[in-house]
C-alpha positions in Angstrom: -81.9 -64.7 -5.7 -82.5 -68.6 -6.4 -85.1 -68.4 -9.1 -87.2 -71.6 -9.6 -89.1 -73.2 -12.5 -92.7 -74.9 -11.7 -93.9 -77.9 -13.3 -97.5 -77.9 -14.9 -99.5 -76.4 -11.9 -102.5 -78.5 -12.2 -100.5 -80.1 -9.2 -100.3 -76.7 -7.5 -104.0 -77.0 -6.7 -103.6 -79.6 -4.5 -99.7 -78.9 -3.3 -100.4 -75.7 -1.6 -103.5 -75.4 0.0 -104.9 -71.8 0.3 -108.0 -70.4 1.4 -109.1 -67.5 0.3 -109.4 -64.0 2.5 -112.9 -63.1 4.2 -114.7 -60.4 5.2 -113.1 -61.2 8.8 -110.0 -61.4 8.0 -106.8 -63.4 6.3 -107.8 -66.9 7.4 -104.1 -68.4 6.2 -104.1 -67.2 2.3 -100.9 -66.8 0.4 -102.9 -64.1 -1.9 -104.1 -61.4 0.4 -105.3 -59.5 -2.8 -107.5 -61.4 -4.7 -110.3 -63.7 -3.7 -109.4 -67.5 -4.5 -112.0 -70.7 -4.1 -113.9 -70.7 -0.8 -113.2 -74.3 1.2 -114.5 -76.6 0.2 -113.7 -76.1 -3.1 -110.3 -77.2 -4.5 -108.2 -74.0 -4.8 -107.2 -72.7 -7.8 -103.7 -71.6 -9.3 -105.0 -68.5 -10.7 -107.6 -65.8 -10.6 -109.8 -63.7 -12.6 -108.5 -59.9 -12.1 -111.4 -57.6 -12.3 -112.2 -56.2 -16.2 -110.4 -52.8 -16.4 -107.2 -54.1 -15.0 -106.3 -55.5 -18.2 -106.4 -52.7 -21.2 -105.2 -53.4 -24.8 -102.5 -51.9 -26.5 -101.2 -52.7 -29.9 -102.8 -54.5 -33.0 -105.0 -55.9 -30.4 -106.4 -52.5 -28.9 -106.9 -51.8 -33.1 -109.2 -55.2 -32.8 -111.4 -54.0 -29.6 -111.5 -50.3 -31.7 -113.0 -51.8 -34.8 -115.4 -53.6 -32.9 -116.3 -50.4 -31.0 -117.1 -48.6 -34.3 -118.5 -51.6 -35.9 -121.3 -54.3 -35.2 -120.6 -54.9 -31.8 -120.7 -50.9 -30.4 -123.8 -50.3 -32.9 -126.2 -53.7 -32.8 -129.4 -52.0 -31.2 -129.3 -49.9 -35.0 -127.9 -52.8 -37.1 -130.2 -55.2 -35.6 -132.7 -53.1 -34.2 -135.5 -55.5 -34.7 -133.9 -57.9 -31.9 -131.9 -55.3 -30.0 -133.7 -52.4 -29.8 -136.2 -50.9 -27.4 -138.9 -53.4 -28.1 -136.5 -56.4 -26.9 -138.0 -58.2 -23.7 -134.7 -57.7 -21.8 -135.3 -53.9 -21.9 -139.1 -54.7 -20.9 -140.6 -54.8 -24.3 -142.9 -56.9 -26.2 -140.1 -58.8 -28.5 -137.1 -60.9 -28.1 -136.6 -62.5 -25.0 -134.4 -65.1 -25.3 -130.8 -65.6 -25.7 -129.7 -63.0 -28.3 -130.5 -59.1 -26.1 -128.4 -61.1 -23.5 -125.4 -62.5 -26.0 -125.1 -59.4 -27.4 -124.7 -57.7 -24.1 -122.3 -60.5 -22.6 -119.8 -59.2 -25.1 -120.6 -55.6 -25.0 -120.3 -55.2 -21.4 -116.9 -56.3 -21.1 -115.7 -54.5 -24.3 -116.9 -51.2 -23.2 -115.3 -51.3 -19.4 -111.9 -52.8 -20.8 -112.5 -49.6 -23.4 -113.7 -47.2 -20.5 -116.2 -46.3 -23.2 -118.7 -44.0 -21.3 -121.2 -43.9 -25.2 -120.7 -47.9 -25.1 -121.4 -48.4 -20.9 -124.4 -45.7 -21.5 -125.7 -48.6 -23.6 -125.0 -51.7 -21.1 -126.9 -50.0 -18.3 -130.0 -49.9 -19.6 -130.2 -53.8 -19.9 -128.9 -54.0 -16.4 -131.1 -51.5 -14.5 -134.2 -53.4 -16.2 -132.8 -56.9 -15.2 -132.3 -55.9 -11.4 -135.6 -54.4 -11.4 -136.9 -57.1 -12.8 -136.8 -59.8 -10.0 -139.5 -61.0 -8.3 -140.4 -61.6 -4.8 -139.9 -65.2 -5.4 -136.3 -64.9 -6.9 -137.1 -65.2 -10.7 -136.1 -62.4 -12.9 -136.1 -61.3 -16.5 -139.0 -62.2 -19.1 -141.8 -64.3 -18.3 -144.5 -63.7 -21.0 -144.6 -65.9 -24.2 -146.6 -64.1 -26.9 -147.2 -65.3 -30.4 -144.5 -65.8 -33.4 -143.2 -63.2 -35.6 -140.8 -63.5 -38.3 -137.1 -63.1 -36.7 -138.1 -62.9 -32.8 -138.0 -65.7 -30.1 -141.1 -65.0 -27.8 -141.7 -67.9 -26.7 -140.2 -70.0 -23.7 -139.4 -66.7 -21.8 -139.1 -69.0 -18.6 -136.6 -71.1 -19.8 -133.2 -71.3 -17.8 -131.3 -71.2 -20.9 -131.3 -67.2 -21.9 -131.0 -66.1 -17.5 -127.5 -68.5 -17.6 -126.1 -65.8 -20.1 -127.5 -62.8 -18.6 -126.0 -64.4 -15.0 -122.8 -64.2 -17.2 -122.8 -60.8 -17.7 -124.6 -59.6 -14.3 -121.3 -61.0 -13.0 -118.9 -59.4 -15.4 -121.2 -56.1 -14.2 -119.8 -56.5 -10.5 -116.3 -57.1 -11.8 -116.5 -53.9 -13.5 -117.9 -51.9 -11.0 -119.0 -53.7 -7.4 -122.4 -52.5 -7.7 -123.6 -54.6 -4.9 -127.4 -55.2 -5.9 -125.7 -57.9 -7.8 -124.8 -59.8 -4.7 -128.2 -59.9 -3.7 -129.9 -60.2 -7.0 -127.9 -63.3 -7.6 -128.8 -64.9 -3.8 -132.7 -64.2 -4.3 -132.2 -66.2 -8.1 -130.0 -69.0 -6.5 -132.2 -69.9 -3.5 -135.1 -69.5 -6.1 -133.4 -71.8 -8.3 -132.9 -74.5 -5.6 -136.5 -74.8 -4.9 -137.5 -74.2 -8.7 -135.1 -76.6 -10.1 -136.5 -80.2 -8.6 -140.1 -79.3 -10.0 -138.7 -77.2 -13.4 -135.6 -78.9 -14.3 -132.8 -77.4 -16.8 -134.2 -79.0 -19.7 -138.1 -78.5 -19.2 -138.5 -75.8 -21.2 -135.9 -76.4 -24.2 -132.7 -79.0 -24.1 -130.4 -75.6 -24.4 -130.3 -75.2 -20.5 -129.6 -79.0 -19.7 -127.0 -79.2 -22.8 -125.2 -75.9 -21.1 -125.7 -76.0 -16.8 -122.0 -75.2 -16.5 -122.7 -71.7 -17.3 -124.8 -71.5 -14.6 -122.5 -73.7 -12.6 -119.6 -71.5 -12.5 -122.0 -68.1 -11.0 -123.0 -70.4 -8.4 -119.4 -70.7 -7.2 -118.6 -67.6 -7.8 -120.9 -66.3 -5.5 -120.0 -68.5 -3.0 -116.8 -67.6 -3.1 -118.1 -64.2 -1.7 -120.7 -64.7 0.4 -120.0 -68.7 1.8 -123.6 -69.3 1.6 -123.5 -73.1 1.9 -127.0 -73.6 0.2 -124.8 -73.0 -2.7 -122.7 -75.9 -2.3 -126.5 -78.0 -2.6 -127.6 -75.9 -5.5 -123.8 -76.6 -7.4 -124.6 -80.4 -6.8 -128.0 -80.5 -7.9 -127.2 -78.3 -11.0 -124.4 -80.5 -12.1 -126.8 -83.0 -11.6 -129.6 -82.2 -13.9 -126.8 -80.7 -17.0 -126.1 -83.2 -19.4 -123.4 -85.3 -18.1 -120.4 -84.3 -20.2 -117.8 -86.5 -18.0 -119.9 -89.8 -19.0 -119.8 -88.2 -23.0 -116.3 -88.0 -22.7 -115.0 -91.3 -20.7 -117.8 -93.5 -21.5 -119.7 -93.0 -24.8 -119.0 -92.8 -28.3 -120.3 -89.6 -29.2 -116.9 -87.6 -30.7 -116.5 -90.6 -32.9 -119.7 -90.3 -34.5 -121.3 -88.0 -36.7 -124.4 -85.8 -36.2 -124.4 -86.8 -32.2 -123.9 -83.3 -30.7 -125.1 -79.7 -31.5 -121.8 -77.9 -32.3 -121.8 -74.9 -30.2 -123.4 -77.0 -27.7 -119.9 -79.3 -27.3 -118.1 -76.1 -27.1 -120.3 -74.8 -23.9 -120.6 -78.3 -22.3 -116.7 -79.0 -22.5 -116.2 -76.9 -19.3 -118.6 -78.3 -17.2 -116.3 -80.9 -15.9 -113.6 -78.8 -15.0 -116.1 -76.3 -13.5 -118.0 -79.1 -11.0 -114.2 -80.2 -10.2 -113.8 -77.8 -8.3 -116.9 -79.2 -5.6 -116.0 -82.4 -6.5 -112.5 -82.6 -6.6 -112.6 -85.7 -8.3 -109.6 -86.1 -11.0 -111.8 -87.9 -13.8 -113.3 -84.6 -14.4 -109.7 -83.6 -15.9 -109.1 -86.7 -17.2 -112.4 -86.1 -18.8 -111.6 -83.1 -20.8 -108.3 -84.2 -22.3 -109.6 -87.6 -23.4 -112.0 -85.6 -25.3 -109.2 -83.9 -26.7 -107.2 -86.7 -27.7 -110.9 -88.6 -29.2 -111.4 -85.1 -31.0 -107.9 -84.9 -32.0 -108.7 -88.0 -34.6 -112.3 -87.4 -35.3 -114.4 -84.3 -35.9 -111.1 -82.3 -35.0 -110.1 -79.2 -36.9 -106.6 -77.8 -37.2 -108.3 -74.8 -35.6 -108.6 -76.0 -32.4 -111.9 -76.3 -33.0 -114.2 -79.3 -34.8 -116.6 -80.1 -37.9 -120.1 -78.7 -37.1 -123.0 -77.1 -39.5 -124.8 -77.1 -37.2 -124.3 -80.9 -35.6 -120.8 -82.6 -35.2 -119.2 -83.9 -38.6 -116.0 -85.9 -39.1 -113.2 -83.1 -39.5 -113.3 -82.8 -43.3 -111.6 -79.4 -44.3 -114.5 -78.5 -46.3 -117.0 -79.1 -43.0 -118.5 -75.8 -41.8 -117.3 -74.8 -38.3 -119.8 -71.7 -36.7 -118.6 -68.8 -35.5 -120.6 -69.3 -31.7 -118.6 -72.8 -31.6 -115.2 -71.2 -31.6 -116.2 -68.0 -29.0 -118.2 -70.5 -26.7 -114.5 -72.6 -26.9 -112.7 -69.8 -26.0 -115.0 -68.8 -23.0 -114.4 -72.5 -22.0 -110.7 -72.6 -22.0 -110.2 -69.9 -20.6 -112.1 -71.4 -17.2 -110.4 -74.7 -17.6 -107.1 -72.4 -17.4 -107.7 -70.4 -14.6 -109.0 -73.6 -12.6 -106.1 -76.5 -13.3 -103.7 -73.8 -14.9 -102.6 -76.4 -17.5 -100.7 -75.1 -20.5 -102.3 -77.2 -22.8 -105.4 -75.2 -22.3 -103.5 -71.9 -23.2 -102.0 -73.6 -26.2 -105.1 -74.7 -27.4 -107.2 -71.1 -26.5 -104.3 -69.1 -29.1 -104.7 -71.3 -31.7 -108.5 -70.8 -31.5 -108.2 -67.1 -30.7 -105.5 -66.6 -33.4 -106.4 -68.8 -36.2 -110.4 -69.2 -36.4 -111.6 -66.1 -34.7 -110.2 -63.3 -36.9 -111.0 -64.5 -40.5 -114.6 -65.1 -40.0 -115.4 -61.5 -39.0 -114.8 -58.5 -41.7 -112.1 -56.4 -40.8 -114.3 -53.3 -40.1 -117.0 -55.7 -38.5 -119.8 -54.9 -40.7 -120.5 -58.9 -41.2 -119.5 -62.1 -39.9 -119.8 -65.2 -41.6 -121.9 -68.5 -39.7 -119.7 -71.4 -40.8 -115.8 -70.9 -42.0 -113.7 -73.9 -43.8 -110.6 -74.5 -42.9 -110.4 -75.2 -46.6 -112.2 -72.2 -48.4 -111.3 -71.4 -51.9 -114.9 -69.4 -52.8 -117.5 -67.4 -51.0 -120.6 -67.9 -52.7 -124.1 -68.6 -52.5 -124.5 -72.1 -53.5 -125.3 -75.0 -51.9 -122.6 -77.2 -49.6 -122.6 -80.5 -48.2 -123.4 -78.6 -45.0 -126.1 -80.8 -42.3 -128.1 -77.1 -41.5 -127.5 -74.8 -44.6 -130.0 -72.2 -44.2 -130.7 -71.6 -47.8 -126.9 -71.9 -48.7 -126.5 -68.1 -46.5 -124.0 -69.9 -44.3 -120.9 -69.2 -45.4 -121.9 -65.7 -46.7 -120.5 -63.3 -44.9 -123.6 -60.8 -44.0 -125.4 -59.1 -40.8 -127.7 -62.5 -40.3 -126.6 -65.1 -43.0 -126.8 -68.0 -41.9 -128.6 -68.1 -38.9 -128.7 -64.8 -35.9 -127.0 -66.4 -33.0 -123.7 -65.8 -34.3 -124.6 -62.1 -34.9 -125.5 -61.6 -31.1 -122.8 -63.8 -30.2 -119.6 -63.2 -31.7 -119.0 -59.7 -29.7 -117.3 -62.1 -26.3 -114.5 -63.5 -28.2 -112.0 -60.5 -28.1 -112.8 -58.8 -24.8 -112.8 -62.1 -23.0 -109.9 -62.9 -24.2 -108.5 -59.5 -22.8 -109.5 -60.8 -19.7 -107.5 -63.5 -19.4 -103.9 -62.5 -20.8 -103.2 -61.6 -17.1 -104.2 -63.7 -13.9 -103.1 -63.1 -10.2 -101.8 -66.1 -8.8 -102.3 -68.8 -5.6 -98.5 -67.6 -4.4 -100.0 -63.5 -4.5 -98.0 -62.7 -7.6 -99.0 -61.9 -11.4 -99.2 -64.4 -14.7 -99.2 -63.7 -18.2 -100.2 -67.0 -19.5 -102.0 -66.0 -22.8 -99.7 -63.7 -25.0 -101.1 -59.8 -26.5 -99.4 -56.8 -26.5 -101.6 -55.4 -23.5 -100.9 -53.6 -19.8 -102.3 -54.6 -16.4 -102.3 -52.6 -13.3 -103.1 -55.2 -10.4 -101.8 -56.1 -6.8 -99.6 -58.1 -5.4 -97.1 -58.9 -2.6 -98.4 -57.7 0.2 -101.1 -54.7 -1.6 -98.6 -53.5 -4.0 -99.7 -51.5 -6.8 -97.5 -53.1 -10.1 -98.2 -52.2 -13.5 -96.7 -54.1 -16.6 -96.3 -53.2 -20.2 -96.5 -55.9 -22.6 -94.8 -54.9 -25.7 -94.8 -57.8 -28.2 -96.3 -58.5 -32.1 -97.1 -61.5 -31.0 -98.5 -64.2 -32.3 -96.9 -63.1 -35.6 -93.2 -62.6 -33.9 -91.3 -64.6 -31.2 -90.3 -61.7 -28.5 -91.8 -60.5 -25.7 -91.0 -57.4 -23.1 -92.7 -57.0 -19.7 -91.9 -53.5 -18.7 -92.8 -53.1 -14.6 -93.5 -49.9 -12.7 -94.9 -49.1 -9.2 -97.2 -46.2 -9.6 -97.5 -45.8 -5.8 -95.1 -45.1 -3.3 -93.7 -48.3 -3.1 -90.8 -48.7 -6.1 -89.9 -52.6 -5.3 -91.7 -55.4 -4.1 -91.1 -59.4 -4.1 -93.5 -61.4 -5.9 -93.4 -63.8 -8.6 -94.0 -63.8 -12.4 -95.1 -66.8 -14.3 -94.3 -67.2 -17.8 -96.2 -69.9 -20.1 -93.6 -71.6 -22.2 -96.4 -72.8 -24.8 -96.0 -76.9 -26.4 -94.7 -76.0 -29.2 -91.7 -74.0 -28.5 -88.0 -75.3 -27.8 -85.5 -73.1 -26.2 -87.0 -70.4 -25.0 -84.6 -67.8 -23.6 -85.8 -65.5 -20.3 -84.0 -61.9 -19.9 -83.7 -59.4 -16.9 -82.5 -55.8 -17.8 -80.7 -57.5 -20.7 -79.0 -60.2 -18.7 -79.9 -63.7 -19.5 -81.3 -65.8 -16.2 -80.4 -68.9 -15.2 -83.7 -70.3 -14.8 -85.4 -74.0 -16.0 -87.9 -73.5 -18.2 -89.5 -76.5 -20.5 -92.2 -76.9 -23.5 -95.6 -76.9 -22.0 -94.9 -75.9 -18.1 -95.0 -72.3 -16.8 -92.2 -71.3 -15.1 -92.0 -69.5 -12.1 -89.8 -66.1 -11.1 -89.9 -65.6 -7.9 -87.7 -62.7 -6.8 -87.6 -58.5 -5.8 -88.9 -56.6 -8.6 -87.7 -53.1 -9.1 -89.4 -49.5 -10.9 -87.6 -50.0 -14.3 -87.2 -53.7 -14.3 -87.3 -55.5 -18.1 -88.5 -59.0 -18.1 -88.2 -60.4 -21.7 -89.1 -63.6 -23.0 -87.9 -64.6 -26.7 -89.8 -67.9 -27.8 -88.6 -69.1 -30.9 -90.9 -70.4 -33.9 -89.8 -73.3 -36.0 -91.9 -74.4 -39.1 -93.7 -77.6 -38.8 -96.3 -79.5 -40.0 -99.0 -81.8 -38.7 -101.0 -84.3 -40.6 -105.1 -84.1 -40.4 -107.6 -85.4 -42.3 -107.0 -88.3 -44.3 -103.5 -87.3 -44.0 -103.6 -83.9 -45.3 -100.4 -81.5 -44.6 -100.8 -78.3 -42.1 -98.1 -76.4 -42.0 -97.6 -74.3 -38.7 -95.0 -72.3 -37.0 -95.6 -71.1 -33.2 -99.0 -70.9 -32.1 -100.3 -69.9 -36.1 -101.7 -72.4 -39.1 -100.7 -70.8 -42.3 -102.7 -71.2 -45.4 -102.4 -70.7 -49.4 -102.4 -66.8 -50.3 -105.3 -66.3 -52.4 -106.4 -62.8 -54.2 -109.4 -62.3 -53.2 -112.2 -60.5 -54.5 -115.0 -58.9 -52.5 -118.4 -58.1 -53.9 -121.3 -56.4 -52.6 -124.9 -58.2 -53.2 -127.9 -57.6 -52.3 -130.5 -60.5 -51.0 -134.8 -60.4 -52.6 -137.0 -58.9 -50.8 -138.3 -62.5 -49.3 -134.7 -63.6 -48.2 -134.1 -60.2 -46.8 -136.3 -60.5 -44.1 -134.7 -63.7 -43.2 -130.9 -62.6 -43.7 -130.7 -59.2 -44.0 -130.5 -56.5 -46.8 -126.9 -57.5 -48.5 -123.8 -60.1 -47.9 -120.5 -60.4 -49.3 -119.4 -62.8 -51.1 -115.6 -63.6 -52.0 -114.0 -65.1 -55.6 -110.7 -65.9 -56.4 -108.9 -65.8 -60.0 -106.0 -67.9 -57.9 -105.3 -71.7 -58.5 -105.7 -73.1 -55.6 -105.3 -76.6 -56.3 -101.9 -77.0 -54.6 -100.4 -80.4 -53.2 -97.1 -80.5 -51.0 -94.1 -82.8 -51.1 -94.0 -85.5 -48.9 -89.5 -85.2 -49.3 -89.9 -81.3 -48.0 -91.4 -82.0 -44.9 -89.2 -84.3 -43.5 -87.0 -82.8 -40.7 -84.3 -82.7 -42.1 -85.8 -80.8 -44.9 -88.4 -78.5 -44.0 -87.0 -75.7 -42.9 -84.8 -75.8 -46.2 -88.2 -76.3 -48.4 -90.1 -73.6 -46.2 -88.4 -70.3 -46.1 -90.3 -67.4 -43.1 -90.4 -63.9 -44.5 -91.4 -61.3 -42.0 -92.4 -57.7 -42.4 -90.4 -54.9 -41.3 -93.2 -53.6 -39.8 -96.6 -55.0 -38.6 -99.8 -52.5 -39.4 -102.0 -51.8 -36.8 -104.8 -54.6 -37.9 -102.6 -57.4 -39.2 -105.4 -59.4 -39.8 -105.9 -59.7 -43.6 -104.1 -60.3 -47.2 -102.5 -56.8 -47.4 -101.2 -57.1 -44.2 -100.0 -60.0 -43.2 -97.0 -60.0 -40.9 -95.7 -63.2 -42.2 -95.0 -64.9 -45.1 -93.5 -68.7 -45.8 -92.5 -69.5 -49.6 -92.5 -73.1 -50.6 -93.0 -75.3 -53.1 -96.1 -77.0 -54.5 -98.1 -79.1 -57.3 -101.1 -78.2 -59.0 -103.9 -81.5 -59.0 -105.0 -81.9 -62.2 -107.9 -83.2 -60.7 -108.5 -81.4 -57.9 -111.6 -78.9 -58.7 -114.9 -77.6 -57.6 -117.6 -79.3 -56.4 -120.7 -77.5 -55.2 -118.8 -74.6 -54.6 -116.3 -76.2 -52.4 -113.2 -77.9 -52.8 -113.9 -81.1 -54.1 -113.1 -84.4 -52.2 -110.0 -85.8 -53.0 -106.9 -88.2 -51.6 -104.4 -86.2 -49.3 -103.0 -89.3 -49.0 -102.1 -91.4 -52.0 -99.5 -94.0 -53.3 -101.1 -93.7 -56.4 -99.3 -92.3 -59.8 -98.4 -89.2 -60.9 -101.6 -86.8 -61.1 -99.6 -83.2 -60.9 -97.8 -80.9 -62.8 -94.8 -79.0 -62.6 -93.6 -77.6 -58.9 -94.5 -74.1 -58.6 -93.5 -71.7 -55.9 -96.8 -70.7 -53.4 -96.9 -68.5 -50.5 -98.0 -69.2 -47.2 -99.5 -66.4 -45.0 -101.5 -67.0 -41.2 -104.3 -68.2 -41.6 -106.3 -65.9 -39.8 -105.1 -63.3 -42.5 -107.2 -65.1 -44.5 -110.9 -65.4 -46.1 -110.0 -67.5 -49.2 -107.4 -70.5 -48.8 -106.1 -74.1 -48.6 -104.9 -75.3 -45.2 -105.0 -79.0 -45.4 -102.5 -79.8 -48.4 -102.7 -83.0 -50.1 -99.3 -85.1 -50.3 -97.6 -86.5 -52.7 -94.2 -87.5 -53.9 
């Protein structure tokens, strides 16, 4: 069998046109199986599969465990003030804005993709009171304000802001189960919100709503890619309309060159919208949109991360800049629509390095505290006070229950389900893509209503092979579909395996490649994508070193100490926080000579494990190691608890000592480090 490689397929949506099935019948769809945009809308390369077709396996079903038994299965005690029976959502007299629902948007998915009957006992609940909820007239969910008390929102109950997230995870709801009160729930709120909207608009009640319409975008079209309701299509304009017009921030205006011109979690949120409204529009400047803002970010506020300066509003990407926790979750929720929509690698690419760099090291390992802003430089954990624009009584970089500032608490819980949720997609041409790499399994359909389950044995992101192990649970043992395979940006040669045999089949840096052929019960697919050091220059200069989709960072010791907050800062913060010391120099520069190609990987030598432990993601067990070679700064030291400012780049004289040998680990093994390196000769 001829087996074919596919360039980027962002051109796939308009190279194969295919409409999705109906209630009536197949109306001319390639993918009888899953439902793909509705016409109008442009069609898409790739498709949501619903949550429970995608389970964990691996160091990554350890992640979703440790959330279970941590914060995220046990908020309504940790945070019981907010989440617990007094919260508006559930009908109470408390909270009723955007945390009950953010908590819940993460919960929900984590407990189907767990089939965790304790942890969908305590979704429900929020449900059954939203759905019961609605009025008459459409509108749903809170709509008392009542006066302030000390950590509760209960005021602007009517704004549109908090209902986008709970439309968010009313949808995941139907995903998981099919209830169909969901279908009409959501057509009662949408025709509410087209008369509502022209009178009440997004930002009436707080900016929130207007800064992040694309939430609320992407249920509109979701439901009209199941019911067709063509008062939708209106509603879809006039939303877009009245959100914040993120193509004009991108093309036009000079806001990602400036400091202090956007909220930081807000950018993250809005950076969808185009892509989302494309898909009426069908207009390409909405693409072009997003990766000029890329690029603009790229040599701005941009973070090695993936992700930007922002504590709280945008900063110039300065290692020691603060980046929240909500920004990077928010980012990943938003690449992960821009992928399924244009299914462009470079939004994969970019959705690992968040997902495997910044999420992991600002949440504890057994998820008893998270931490509001992380550094990408971070040499010490303590309560002091940093050249941070929102500092909230220098708690922001504490790692506690509500340091900082709430949101992040109620937030943080989509980052790792979601992401679950979009390792696997089913495709335009009715097969199956693994675009974002986990070790994982997904039982889905394709062909013509084949049952296909594959295995995904890998230690990715720390190692370079993968295996995609296929049965057919049913009757059927064969059927002929394709795979797609994500060769990520970064990686050169990759080499493609069947049963052992290598196959003669095109595949490039950033494209997915398509195999198109008859699968049989048994069959090994195996991917090996090879990981080279390199090194990227940021800020002023400064040296990242990299290899695959990983930044790795100084090893630090670390030291972790328990404190407790005064009575008057407890209320705000919560009882305790860690905080994190070093006895490690830190104060490291790298050679300019040793990372020149035809040096580095002589100057930067990869140790790996023999082993990986089931959580990976800290000091004692990181995968990965890269020795090399640096120079202490004699100059180089503290400043208000940071890393002081400093020259990355410098012809100036000698201000180091002797070369020392330092060791590199990923950085999102890491709570204390140095990622952006000086240079010097």
């Amino acid at each position: 069998m001829k087996h074919l490689a596919m360039a980027a397929l962002a051109v796939l949506i308009t190279a194969i046109p295919v409409a999705a099935k109906t209630e009536t019948g197949n109306t001319g769809s390639i993918n009888v199986n899953y439902p793909n945009n509705r016409y109008p809308l442009v069609t898409k390369p790739y498709m949501e599969l619903p949550i429970g077709t995608i389970r964990p396996s691996g160091w990554l079903q350890e992640q979703l465990q440790r959330m279970s038994d941590g914060m995220t299965g046990n908020l309504d005690q940790v945070y019981e003030i907010v989440m617990g029976p007094r919260n508006g959502w559930l009908g109470g007299d408390g909270d009723v804005w955007e945390r009950g629902p953010y908590w819940i948007d993460g919960l929900l998915p984590l407990a189907y993709i767990l089939n965790d009957q304790k942890l969908i006992k305590k979704v429900q609940p929020w449900i059954e009171w939203t759905l019961a909820s609605q009025k008459e007239n459409g509108y749903f969910g809170p709509d008392t304000d009542r006066p302030y008390e000390q950590g509760l929102q209960r005021d602007n109950a009517q704004d549109w802001w908090p209902k986008m997230v709970m439309l968010k995870i009313m949808q995941q709801y139907y995903s998981a189960t099919g209830d169909q009160r969901v279908i009409k729930f959501f057509t009662n709120y949408f025709k509410y919100q087209l008369n509502e909207l022209p009178k009440n608009p997004l930002g009436k009640w707080t900016f929130w709503g207007e800064r992040r319409g694309g939430d609320n975008l992407m249920i509109v079209y979701w439901l009209y890619n199941i019911t067709g309701d063509k008062f939708l299509l209106d509603l879809g304009e006039l939303i877009h309309k009245q959100t914040f017009n993120w193509t004009d921030i991108f093309l036009q205006k000079d806001y990602l060159a400036r400091q202090h011109s956007l909220h930081c979690v807000n950018l993250a949120q809005g950076f969808k919208e185009p892509v989302i409204y494309y898909q009426q529009s069908g207009d390409q400047k909405q693409l072009e949109a997003v990766k000029t803002a890329c690029n603009t970010i790229r040599n701005t506020i941009g973070l090695p991360t993936g992700l930007w300066g922002g504590d709280e509003l945008i900063r110039f990407g300065n290692p020691t800049a603060g980046s929240e926790l909500c920004t990077a979750v928010e980012m990943m929720l938003s690449l992960e629509k821009m992928l399924e929509i244009t299914g462009d690698v470079q939004w994969a690419d970019h959705l690992e390095r968040v997902a495997y760099n910044a999420l992991p090291t600002q949440v504890t390992d057994n998820y008893d505290a998270r931490q509001y802003y992380q550094q990408t430089n971070q040499v010490a954990v303590t309560r002091e006070w940093r050249n941070f624009v929102t500092p909230h009584d220098d708690t922001d970089i504490l790692f506690g229950t509500l340091t900082g500032y709430p949101c992040c608490t109620s937030n943080l819980h989509q980052g790792w389900p979601k992401l679950v949720q979009n390792l696997w997609y089913a495709t335009a041409d009715n097969g199956i893509a693994a675009l974002i790499y986990a070790p994982s399994q997904v039982t889905a359909k394709v062909a013509d209503n084949v049952t296909v389950k594959i295995e995904e044995k890998t230690n990715y992101p720390f190692d370079e092979q993968i295996s995609f192990n296929l049965s057919f649970p049913e009757k059927t043992k064969e059927a002929f579909f394709p795979i797609h395979l994500r060769i990520p940006e970064w990686c050169r040669n990759a080499v493609i395996t069947l049963n052992g045999k290598a196959l003669d089949v095109d595949n490039f840096a950033g494209e997915i490649t398509r195999i198109n052929r008859k699968w049989k019960h048994g069959d090994q697919l195996c991917i090996e994508l090879p990981m080279q050091v390199s090194s990227s220059q940021w800020y002023d200069g400064a040296a990242v070193i990299e290899r695959g989709p990983l930044l790795y960072a100084l090893k630090m010791n670390e030291k972790w100490e328990k404190k407790q907050f005064d009575k008057k800062d407890a209320a705000i913060y919560g009882d305790w926080y860690y905080e994190v010391t070093s006895d490690s120099p830190w104060n490291y520069a790298l050679s300019h000579k040793d990372l020149r190609p035809e040096n580095i990987n002589k100057s930067f030598i990869v140790e790996k494990a023999k082993t990986i432990a089931p959580y990976p993601w800290n000091v004692e067990n990181a995968p990965v190691s890269i020795k090399a070679k640096g120079k202490r700064l004699n100059g180089w030291t503290l400043y208000r608890g940071s890393a002081g400012d400093i020259s990355y780049f410098t012809q100036q004289g000698n201000d180091f000592g002797e070369e020392e040998t330092i060791e590199l680990i990923p950085y999102g093994c890491t709570t204390l480090r140095i990622t952006e390196f000086p240079l010097r000769n």
